[in-house]
C-alpha positions as CSV (number, residue, x, y, z in Angstrom):
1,X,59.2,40.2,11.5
2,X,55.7,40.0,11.6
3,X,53.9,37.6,14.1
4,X,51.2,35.3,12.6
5,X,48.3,34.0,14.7
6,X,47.3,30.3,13.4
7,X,44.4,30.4,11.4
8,X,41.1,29.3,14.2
9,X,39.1,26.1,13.5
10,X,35.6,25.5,14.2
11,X,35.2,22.3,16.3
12,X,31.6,23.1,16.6
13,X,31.3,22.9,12.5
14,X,33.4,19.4,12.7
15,X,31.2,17.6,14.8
16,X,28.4,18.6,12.9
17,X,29.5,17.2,9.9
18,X,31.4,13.6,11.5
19,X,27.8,13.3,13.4
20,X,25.7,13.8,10.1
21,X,28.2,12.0,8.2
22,X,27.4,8.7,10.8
23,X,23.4,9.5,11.3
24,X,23.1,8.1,7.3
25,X,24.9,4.7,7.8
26,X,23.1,4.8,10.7
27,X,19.8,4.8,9.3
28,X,20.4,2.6,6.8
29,X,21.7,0.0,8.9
30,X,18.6,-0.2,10.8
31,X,16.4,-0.5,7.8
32,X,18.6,-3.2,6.5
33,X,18.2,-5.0,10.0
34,X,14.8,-5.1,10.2
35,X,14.2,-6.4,6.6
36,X,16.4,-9.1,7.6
37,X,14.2,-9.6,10.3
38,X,17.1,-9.6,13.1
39,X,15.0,-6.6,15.2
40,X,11.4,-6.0,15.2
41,X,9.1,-3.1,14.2
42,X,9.6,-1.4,18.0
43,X,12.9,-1.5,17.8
44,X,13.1,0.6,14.5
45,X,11.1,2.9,14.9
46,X,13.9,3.9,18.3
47,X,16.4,3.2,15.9
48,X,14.5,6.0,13.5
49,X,13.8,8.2,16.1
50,X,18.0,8.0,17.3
51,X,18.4,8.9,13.9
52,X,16.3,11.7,13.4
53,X,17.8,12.7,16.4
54,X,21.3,13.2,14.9
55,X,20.6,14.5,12.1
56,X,18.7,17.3,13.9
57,X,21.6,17.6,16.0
58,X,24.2,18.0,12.4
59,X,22.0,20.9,11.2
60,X,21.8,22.8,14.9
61,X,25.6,22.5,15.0
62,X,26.0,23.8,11.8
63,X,24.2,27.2,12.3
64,X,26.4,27.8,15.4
65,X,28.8,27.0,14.0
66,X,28.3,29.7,11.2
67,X,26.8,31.9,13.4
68,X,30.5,31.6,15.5
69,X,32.7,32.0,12.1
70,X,30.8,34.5,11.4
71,X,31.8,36.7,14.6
72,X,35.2,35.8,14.6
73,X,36.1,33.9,11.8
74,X,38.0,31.0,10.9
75,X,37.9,27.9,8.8
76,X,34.6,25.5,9.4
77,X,32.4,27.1,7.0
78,X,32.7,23.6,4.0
79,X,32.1,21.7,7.2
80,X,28.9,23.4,8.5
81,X,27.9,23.1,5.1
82,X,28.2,19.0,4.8
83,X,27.2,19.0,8.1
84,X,23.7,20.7,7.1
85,X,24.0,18.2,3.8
86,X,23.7,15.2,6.0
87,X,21.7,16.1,8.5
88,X,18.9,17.5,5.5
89,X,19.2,13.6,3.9
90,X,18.4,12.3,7.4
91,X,15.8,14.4,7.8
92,X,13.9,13.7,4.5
93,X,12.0,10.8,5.6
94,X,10.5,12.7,8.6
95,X,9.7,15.6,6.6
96,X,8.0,13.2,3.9
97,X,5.9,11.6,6.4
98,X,5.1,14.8,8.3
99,X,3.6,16.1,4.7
100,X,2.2,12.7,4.5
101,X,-0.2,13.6,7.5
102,X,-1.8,16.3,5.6
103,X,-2.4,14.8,2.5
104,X,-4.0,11.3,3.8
105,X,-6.6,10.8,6.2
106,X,-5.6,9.0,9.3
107,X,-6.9,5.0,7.6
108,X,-4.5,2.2,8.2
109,X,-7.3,-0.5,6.9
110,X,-8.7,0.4,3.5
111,X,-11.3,-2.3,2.1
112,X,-13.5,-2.4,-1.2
113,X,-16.2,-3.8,1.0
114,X,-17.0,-1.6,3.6
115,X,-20.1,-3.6,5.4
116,X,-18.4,-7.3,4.9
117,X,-14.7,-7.1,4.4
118,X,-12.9,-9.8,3.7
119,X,-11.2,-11.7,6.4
120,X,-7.8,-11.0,7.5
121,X,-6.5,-13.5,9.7
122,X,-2.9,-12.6,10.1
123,X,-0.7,-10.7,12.2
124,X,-2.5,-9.7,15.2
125,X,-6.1,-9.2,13.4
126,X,-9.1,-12.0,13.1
127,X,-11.1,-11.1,11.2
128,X,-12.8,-8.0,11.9
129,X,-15.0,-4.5,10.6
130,X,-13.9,-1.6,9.7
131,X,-15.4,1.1,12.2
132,X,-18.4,3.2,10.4
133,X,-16.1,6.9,11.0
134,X,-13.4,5.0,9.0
135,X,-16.1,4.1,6.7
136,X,-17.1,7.7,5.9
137,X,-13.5,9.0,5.6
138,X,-12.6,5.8,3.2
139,X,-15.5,6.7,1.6
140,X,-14.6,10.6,0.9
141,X,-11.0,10.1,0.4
142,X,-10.9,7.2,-1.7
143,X,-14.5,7.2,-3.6
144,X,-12.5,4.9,-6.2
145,X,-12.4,1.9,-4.3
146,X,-15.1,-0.1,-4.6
147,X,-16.1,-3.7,-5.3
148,X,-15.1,-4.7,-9.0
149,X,-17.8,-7.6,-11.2
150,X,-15.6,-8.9,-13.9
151,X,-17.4,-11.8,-16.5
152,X,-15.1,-14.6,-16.0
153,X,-15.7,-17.3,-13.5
154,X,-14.2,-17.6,-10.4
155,X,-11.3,-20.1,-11.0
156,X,-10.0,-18.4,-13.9
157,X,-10.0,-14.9,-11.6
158,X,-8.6,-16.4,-9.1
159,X,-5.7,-17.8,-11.3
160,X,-5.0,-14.0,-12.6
161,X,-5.5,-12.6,-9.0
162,X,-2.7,-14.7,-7.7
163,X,-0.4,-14.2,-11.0
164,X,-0.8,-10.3,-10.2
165,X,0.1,-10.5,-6.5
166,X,2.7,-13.1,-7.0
167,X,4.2,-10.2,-9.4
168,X,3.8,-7.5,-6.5
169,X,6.1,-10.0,-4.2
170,X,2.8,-10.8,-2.0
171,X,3.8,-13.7,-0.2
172,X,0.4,-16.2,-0.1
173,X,0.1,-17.1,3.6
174,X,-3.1,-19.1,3.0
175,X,-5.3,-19.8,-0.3
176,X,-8.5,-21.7,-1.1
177,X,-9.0,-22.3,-4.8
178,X,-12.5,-22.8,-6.5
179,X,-12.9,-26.1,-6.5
180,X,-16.1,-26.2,-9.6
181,X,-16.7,-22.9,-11.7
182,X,-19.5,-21.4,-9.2
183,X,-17.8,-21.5,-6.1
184,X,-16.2,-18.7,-4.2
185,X,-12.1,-18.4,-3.8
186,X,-9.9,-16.8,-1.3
187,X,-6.3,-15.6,-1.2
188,X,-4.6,-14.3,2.4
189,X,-1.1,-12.3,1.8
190,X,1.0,-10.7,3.2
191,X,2.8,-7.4,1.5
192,X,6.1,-5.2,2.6
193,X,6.0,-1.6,2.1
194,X,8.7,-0.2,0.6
195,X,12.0,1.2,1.9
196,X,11.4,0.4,5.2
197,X,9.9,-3.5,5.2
198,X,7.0,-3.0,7.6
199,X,4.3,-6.2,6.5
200,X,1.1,-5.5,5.8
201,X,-1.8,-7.7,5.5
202,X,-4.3,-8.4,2.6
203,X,-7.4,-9.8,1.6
204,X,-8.6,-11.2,-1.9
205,X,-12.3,-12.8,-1.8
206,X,-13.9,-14.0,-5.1
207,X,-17.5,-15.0,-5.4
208,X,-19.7,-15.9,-8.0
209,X,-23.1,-13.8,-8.9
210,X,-25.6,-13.5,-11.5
211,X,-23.7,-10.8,-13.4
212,X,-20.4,-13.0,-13.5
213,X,-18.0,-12.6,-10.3
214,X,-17.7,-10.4,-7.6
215,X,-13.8,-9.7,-6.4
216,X,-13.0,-7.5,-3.4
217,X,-9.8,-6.9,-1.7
218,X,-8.4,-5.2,1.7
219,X,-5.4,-3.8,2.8
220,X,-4.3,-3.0,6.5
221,X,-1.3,-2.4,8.0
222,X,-0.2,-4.1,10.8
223,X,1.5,-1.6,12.9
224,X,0.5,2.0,13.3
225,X,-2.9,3.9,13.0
226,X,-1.8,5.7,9.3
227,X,-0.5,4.2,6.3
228,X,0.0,7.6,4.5
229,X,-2.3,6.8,1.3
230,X,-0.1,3.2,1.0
231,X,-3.4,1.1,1.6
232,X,-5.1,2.9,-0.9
233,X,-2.3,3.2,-3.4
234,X,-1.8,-1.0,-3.1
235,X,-5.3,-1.5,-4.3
236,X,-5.4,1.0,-6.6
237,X,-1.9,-0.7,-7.9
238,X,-3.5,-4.2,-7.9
239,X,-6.6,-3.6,-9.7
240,X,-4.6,-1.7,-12.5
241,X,-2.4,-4.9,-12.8
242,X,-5.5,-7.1,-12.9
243,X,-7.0,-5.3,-15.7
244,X,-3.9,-5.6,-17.6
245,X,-3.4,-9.0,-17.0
246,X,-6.8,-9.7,-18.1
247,X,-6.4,-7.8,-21.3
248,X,-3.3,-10.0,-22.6
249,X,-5.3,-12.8,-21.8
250,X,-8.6,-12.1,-23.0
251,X,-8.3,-9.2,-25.2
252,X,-10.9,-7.1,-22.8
253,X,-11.0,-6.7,-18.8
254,X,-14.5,-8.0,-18.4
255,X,-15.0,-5.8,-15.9
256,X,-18.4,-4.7,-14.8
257,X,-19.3,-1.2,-13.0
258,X,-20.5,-2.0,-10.0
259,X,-22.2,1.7,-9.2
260,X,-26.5,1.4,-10.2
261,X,-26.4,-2.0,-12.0
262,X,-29.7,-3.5,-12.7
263,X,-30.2,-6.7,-14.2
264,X,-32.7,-7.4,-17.0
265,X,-35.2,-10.2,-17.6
266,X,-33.6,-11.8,-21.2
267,X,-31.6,-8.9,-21.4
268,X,-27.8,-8.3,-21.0
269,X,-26.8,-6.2,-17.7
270,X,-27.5,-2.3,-18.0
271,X,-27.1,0.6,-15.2
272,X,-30.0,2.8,-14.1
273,X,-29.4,5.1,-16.8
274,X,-30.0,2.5,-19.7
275,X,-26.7,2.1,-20.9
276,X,-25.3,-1.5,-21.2
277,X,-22.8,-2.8,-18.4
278,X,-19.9,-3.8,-20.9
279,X,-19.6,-1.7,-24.1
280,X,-17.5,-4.5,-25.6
281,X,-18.8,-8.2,-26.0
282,X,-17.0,-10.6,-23.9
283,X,-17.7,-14.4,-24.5
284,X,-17.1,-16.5,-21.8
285,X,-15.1,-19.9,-21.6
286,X,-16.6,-22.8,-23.7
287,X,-16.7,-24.9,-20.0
288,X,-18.4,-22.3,-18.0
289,X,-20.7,-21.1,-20.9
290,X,-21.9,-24.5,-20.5
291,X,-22.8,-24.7,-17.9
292,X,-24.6,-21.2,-17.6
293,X,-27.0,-22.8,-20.4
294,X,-27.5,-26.0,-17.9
295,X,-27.9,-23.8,-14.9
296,X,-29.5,-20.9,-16.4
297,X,-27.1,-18.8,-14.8
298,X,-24.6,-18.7,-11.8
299,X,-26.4,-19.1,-8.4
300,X,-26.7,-15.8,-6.2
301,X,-25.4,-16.5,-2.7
302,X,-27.8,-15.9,0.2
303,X,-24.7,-14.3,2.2
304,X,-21.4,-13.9,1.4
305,X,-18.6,-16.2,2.2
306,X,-17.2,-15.7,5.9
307,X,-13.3,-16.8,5.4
């Protein structure tokens, strides 16, 4: 009769895989909780951190665990490999944002108009400049974002404005429409990156000038000192919407480059190089058409609005 040892189990690989198997619920539950608003932004970011934490601890059980089979056998090897499984999916998020570091400069307040932003008067922010080092790096990393002239009056770019953040889920937290064609307009929102809820702040001012209007917009985030590009990427997004918006609506974006654009007398707009501001012609609204002819033109501001 030949004596047979029972076969040895890892306990080592077990735990790794029950502990990465609860890190993910884990995680998710915390997200869920502060989107629902029932913990604030402090308390995930322990909550993250906890989970991190576990999931670290799956994958470092899992190699002893192998490591241990290895030597002396057993059974434990599936489970060192769900273990590692788990831990990996916890792990993603940290490893995105650790890439994320690299590849974005460390902004957290991105603004088409560097010298005057617009206002932001929510969360813990009044108001406020953008520091001139952020400046320079906004201006290296994201040379795209710049002020954007568009030939439509204010009201009617205001209208599209909100439609587009309305369509983004920007909730308006305060607005102030244009109350005659020539006067400026303001929209204050407030936006929620994705996946993990965290509310931003941001900025739309519209004034008129003697090219047609003048829109800027800024973006900050209200807790931590880097967005990871998601500033940048929510302008970027904005504009692009705004342009299309326009184009169902008018057939052409009317926008206006803003880069070396020189106004003639009795002429139509043209850049420094000669070459006409819009290639295609846009006619303007029958109402503020008019009164361009009675005013011979939109006024110029002397400053720009302070909202």
């Amino acid at each position: 009769m030949t004596l047979r040892l029972p076969l040895r189990h890892s306990r080592t690989a077990q735990r790794s895989r029950r502990i990465g198997a609860i890190a993910i619920p884990f995680l998710i539950l915390s997200v869920a909780g502060h989107y629902f608003e029932l913990f604030d932004t402090e308390v995930l970011l322990v909550l993250l951190l906890l989970g991190f934490f576990m999931g670290a601890t799956a994958i470092v059980l899992a190699v002893i665990a192998v490591v241990d089979l290895w030597k002396d056998g057993g059974k434990g090897f599936f489970n060192s490999l769900l273990g590692t499984f788990y831990g990996s999916i916890v792990l993603l998020p940290l490893f995105v944002a650790t890439v994320g570091l690299y590849l974005f400069p460390p902004l957290n307040d991105i603004s088409t108009d560097l010298s005057e932003p617009p206002a932001l008067v929510a969360g813990e922010r009044i108001g406020g400049t953008i520091e001139s080092n952020m400046q320079i790096m906004q201006k290296a990393s994201y040379p795209d974002i710049v002020p954007r002239r568009f030939r439509l009056p204010p009201p009617e770019l205001h209208n599209a404005a909100s439609s587009v953040a309305s369509s983004m889920g920007w909730e308006v937290i305060y607005e102030l429409p244009a109350g005659f064609p020539d006067e400026p307009t303001y929209l204050l929102m407030e936006a929620r990156m994705p996946y993990f809820s965290l509310r931003d702040d941001v900025a739309i001012r519209i004034q008129p000038d003697r090219v047609g209007t003048l829109l800027d917009i800024r973006s900050a985030s209200r807790f931590g000192s880097h967005d990871f590009g998601t500033n940048a990427r929510r302008i970027r997004t904005f504009l692009s919407n705004l342009d299309k918006v326009l184009l169902q609506s008018y057939g052409i974006t009317a926008s206006v480059e803003e880069t070396g654009l020189v106004l003639e007398e009795g002429g139509a707009p043209r850049f420094n190089n000669g070459s006409v501001a819009l290639e295609v012609p846009f006619e303007l609204p029958p109402s503020f058409a008019r009164l361009f002819k009675e005013r011979g033109g939109a006024p110029m501001p002397a400053q720009k609005p302070s909202f």
